[in-house]
C-alpha positions as a printed NumPy array, in Angstrom:
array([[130.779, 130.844,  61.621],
       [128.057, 131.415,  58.48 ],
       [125.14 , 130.137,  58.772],
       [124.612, 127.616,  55.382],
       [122.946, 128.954,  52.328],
       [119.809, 128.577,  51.626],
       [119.044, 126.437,  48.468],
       [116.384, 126.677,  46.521],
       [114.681, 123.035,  45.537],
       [114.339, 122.259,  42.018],
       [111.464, 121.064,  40.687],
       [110.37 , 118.827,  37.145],
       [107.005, 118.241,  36.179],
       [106.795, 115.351,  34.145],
       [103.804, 115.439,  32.249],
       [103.352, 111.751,  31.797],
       [ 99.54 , 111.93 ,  30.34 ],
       [ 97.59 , 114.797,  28.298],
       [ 94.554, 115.948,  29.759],
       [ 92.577, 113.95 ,  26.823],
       [ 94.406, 110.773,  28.078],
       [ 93.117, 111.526,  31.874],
       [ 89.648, 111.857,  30.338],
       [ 89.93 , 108.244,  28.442],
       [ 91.047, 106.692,  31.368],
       [ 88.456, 107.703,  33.583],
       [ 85.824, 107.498,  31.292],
       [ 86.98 , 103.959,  30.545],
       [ 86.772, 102.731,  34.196],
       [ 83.101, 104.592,  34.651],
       [ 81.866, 102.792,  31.763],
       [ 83.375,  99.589,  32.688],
       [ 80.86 ,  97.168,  33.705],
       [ 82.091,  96.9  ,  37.17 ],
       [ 82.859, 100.855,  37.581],
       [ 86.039, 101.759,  38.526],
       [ 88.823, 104.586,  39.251],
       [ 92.528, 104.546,  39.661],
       [ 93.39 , 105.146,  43.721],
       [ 95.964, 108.37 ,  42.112],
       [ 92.577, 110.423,  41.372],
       [ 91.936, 110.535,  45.053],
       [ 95.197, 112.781,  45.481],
       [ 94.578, 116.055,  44.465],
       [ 94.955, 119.172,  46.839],
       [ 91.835, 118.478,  49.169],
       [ 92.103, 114.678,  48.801],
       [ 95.632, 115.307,  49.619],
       [ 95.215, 117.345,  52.846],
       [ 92.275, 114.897,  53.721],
       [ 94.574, 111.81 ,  53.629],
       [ 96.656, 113.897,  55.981],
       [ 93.604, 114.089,  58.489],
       [ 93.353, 110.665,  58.651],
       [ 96.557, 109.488,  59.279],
       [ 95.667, 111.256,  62.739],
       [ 92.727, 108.948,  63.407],
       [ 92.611, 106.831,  66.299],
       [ 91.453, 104.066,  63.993],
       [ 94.194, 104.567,  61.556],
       [ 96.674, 102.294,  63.134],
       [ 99.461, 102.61 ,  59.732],
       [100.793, 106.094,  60.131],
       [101.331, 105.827,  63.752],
       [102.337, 101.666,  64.034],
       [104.76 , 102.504,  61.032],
       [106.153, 105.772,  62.912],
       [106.588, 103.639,  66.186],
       [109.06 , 101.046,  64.245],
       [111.083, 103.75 ,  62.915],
       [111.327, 105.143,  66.118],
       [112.797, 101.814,  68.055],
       [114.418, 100.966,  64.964],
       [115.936, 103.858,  63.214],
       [119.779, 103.232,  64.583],
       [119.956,  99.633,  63.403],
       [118.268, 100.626,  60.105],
       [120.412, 103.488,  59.502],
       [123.427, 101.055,  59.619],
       [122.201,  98.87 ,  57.169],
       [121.283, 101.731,  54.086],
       [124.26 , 102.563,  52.508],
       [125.692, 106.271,  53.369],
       [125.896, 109.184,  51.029],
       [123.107, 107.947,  49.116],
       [120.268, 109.893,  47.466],
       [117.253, 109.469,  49.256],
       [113.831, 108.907,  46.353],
       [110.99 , 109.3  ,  48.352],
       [108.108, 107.765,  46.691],
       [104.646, 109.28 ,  46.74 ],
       [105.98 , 112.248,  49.239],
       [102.998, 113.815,  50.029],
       [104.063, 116.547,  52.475],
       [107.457, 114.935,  52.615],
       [107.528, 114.43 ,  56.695],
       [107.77 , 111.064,  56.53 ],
       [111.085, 111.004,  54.752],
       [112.37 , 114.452,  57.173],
       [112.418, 112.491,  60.065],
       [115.135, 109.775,  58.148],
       [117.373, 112.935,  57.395],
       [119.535, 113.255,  60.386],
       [120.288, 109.453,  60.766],
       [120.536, 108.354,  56.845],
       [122.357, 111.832,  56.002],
       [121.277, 111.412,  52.387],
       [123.141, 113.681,  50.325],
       [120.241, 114.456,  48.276],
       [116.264, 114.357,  48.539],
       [114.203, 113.356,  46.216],
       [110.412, 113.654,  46.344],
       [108.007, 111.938,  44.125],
       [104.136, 113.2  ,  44.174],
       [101.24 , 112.763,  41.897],
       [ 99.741, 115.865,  43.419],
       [101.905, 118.747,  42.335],
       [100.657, 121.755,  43.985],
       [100.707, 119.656,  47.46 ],
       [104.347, 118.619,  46.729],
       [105.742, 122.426,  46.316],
       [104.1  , 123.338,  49.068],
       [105.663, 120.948,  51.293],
       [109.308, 121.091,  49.902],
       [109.772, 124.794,  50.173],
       [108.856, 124.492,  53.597],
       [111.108, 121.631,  54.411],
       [114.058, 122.796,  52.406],
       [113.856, 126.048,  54.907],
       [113.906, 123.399,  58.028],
       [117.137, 122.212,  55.882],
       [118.451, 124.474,  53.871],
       [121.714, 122.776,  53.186],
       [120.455, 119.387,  52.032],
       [120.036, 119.729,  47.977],
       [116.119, 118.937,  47.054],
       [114.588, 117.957,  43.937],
       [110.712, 117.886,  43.668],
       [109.312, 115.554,  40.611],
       [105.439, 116.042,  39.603],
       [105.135, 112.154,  38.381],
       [102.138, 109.371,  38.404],
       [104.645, 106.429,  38.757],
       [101.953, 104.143,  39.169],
       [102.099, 102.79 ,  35.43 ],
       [106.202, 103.157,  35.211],
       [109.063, 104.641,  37.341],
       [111.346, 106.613,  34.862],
       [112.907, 108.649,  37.078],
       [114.884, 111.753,  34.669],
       [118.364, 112.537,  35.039],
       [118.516, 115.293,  37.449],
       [118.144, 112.665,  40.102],
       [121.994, 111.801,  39.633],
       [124.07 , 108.985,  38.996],
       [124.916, 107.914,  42.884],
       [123.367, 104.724,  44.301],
       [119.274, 105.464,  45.742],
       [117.622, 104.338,  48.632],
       [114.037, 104.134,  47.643],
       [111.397, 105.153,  49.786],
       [107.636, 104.095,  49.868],
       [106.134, 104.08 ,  53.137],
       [102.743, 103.667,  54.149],
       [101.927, 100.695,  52.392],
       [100.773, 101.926,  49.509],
       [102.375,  99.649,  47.893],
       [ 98.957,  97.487,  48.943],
       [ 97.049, 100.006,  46.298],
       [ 98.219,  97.401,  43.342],
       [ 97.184,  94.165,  42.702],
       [100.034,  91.761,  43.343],
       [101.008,  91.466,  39.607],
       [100.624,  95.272,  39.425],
       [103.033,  95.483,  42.648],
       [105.599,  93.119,  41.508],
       [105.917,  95.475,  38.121],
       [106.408,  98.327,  40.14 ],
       [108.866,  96.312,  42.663],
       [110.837,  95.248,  39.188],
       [111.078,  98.965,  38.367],
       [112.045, 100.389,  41.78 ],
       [115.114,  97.483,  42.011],
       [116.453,  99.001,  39.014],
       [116.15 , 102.332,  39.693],
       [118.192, 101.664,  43.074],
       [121.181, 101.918,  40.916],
       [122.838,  99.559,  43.826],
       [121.062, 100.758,  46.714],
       [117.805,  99.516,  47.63 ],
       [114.489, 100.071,  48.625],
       [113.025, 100.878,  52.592],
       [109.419, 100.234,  52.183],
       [106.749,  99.806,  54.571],
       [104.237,  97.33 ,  54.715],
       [100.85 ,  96.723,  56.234],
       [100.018,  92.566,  57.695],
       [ 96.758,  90.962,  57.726],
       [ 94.816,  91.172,  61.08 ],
       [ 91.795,  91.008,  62.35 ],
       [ 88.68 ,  92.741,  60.529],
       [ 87.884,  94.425,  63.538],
       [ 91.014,  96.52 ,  63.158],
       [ 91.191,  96.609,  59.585],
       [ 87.687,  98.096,  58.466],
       [ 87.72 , 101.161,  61.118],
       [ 90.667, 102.289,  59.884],
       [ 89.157, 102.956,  56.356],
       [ 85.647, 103.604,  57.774],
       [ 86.266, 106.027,  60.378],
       [ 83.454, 106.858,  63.003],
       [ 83.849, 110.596,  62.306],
       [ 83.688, 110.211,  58.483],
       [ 87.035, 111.513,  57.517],
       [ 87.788, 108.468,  54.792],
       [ 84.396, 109.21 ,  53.648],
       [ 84.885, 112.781,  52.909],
       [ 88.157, 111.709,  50.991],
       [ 86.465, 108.889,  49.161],
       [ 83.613, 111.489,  48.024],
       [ 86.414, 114.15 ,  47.073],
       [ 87.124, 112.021,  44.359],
       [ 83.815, 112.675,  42.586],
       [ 84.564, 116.317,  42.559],
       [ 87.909, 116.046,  41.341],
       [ 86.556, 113.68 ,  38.39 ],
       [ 84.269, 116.671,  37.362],
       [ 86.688, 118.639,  37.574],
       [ 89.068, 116.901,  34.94 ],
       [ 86.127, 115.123,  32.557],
       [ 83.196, 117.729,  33.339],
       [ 80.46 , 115.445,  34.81 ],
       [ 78.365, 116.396,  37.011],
       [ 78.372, 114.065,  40.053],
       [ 76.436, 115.015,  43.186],
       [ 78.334, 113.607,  46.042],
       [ 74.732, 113.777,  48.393],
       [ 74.03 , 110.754,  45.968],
       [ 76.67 , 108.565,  47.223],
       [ 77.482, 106.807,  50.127],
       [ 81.42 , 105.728,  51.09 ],
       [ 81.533, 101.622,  51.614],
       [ 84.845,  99.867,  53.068],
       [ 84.808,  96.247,  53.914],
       [ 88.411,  93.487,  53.407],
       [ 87.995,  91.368,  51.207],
       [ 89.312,  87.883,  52.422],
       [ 89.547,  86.141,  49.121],
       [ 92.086,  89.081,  47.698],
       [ 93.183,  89.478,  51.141],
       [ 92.636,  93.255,  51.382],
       [ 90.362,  96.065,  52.342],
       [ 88.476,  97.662,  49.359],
       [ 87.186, 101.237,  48.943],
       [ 83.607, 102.115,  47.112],
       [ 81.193, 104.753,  46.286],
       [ 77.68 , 103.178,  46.34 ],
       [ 74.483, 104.826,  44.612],
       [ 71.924, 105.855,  47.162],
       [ 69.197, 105.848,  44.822],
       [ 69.17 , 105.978,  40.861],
       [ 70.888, 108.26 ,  39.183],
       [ 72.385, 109.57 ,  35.796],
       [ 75.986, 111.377,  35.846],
       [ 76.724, 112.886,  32.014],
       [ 79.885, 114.635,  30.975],
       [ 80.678, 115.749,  27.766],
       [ 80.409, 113.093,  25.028],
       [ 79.156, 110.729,  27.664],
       [ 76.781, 109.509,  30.243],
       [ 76.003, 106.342,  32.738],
       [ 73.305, 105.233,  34.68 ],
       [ 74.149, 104.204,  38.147],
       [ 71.186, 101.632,  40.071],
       [ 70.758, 102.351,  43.548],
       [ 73.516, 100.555,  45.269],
       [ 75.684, 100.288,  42.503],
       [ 79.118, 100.847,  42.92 ],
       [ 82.347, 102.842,  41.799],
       [ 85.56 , 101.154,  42.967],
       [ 87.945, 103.4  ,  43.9  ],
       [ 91.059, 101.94 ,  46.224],
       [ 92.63 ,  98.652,  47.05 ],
       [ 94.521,  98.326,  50.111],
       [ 96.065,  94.809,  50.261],
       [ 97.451,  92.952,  53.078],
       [100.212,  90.865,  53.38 ],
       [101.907,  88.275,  55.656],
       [105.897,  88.731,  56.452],
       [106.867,  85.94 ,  53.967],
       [104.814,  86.452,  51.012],
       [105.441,  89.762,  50.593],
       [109.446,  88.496,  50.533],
       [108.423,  86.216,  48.259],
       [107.465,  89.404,  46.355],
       [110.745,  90.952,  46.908],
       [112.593,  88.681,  45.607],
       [110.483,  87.726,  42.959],
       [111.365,  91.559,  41.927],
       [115.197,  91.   ,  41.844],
       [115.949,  92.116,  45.113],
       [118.974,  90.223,  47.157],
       [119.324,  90.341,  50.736],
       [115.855,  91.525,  52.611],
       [115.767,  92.874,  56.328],
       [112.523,  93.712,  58.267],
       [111.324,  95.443,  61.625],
       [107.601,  95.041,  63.013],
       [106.124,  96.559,  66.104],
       [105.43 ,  94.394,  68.935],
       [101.576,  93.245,  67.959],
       [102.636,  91.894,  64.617],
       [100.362,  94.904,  62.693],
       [103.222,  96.104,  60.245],
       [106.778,  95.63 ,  58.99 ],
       [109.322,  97.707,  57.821],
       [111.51 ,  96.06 ,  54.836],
       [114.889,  96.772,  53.513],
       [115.982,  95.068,  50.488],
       [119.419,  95.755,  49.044],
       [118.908,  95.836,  44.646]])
């Protein structure tokens, strides 16, 4: 008996904006008058490996509530995606998520989806070794503004992956664009997406403002990674991380807040930030069971299924396209 052959996982970089249009857009939202940043700039490599670190927080109930559904779940779900299907794994990170759907869903073919390039090769060589017979493709992508997924991904019907709830990082006309996208991408599949509920603010805010100051240190990463791509010259000792849920949007917001006056300049450009002014950098918003299947099928999908853990804190969706 041979043991299978190894593959090798393909991988596409779509280069979807220029390093000039990076600059623009950032520039733009630190000049705004209410500054702002796009949640995607908090991914690179660090920001990557710090988001990592806090999905093992005791606060950070999503990781862990979301894992515990699949868990009790994962035979009744697995009867409900279609078989033979390739799996699109939406903002992979490093891809274990999606590993631990293999062996029920049997996709034949994986598809991972990361902002964060370096990060994503990394993880994909190492889990095509764990499964070296499953075909892999790796796509370097910001999907955030529109899913065109290239052709390499194949012709077969997709079940569409995005767990986490990060889906909560757009605004609800922002999410229902992206949920119009994803439905027809699904080429007659559909999409297994996880979702985080409204709760109570005492378990909400910890989980973004962690006592040992994980989020904080991710939050701040950004500020290097925007000199990096525009050349300013933050100092992250000048800024303080602020997290706090907004009721009136219905979800937990992310900040950098001046701790004293300051100036940051870049090339071509400069702002002046008051003390305890602030940079916005993440939504995270919340949902209740039936208004985010309002969503659903507001984006075209059909038939919607859901799982939630026992204390009502999450829900796992699966809407056929």
């Amino acid at each position: 008996m041979h043991a299978p052959s190894i593959r090798t996982p393909q991988f596409i970089q779509l280069q979807i904006q220029s390093d000039e249009a990076l600059r623009a857009e950032l520039t733009a939202g630190l000049l705004a008058r209410e500054a702002y940043t796009s949640p995607k700039y908090l991914y690179d490599a660090l920001g990557s490996r710090l988001f990592e670190a806090i999905t093992e927080l005791p606060e950070y109930y999503p990781t862990r509530t979301e894992a515990a559904i699949f868990s009790a779940h994962m035979a009744e779900i697995a009867t409900r995606l279609p078989a033979g299907a390739t799996l699109v794994d939406l903002g992979a990170g490093n891809c274990e998520k999606a590993a631990r759907l293999f062996d029920a869903l049997q996709p034949v073919r994986y598809v991972a989806v990361d902002i964060s390039v370096d990060f994503l090769q990394g993880a994909l060589q190492s889990l095509q070794r764990q499964y070296p017979g499953l075909d892999m493709l790796g796509i370097g992508m910001d999907f955030s503004a529109s899913l065109a997924l290239p052709s390499q991904v194949g012709d077969g019907r997709r079940v569409l992956f995005y767990p986490g709830s990060s889906i909560g990082n757009f605004t609800t006309p922002q999410a229902l664009s992206l949920l119009k996208q994803v439905r027809a991408a699904c080429l007659g599949g559909g999409l297994l997406i996880g979702v985080d509920l409204v709760k109570p603010h005492a378990v909400l805010e910890p989980a973004y403002d962690d006592a040992l100051g994980v989020t904080a240190a991710f939050n701040k990463n950004l500020l290097l990674h925007i000199n990096q791509i525009i050349g300013s010259d933050f100092q992250v000792q000048d800024w303080a991380h602020q997290a706090f849920f907004n009721e009136a949007d219905s979800r937990i917001e992310m900040h950098l807040q001046a701790l004293r006056d300051v100036t940051v300049t870049w090339p071509g450009g400069m702002r002046s930030f008051r003390q305890q002014e602030r940079i916005h950098t993440e939504n995270s918003c919340k949902y209740t069971v039936a208004g985010f299947e309002d969503l659903l099928r507001a984006a075209g999908f059909g038939a919607v299924q859901r799982w939630q853990d026992a204390q009502g804190w999450f829900a796992v969706f699966w809407a056929q396209a």
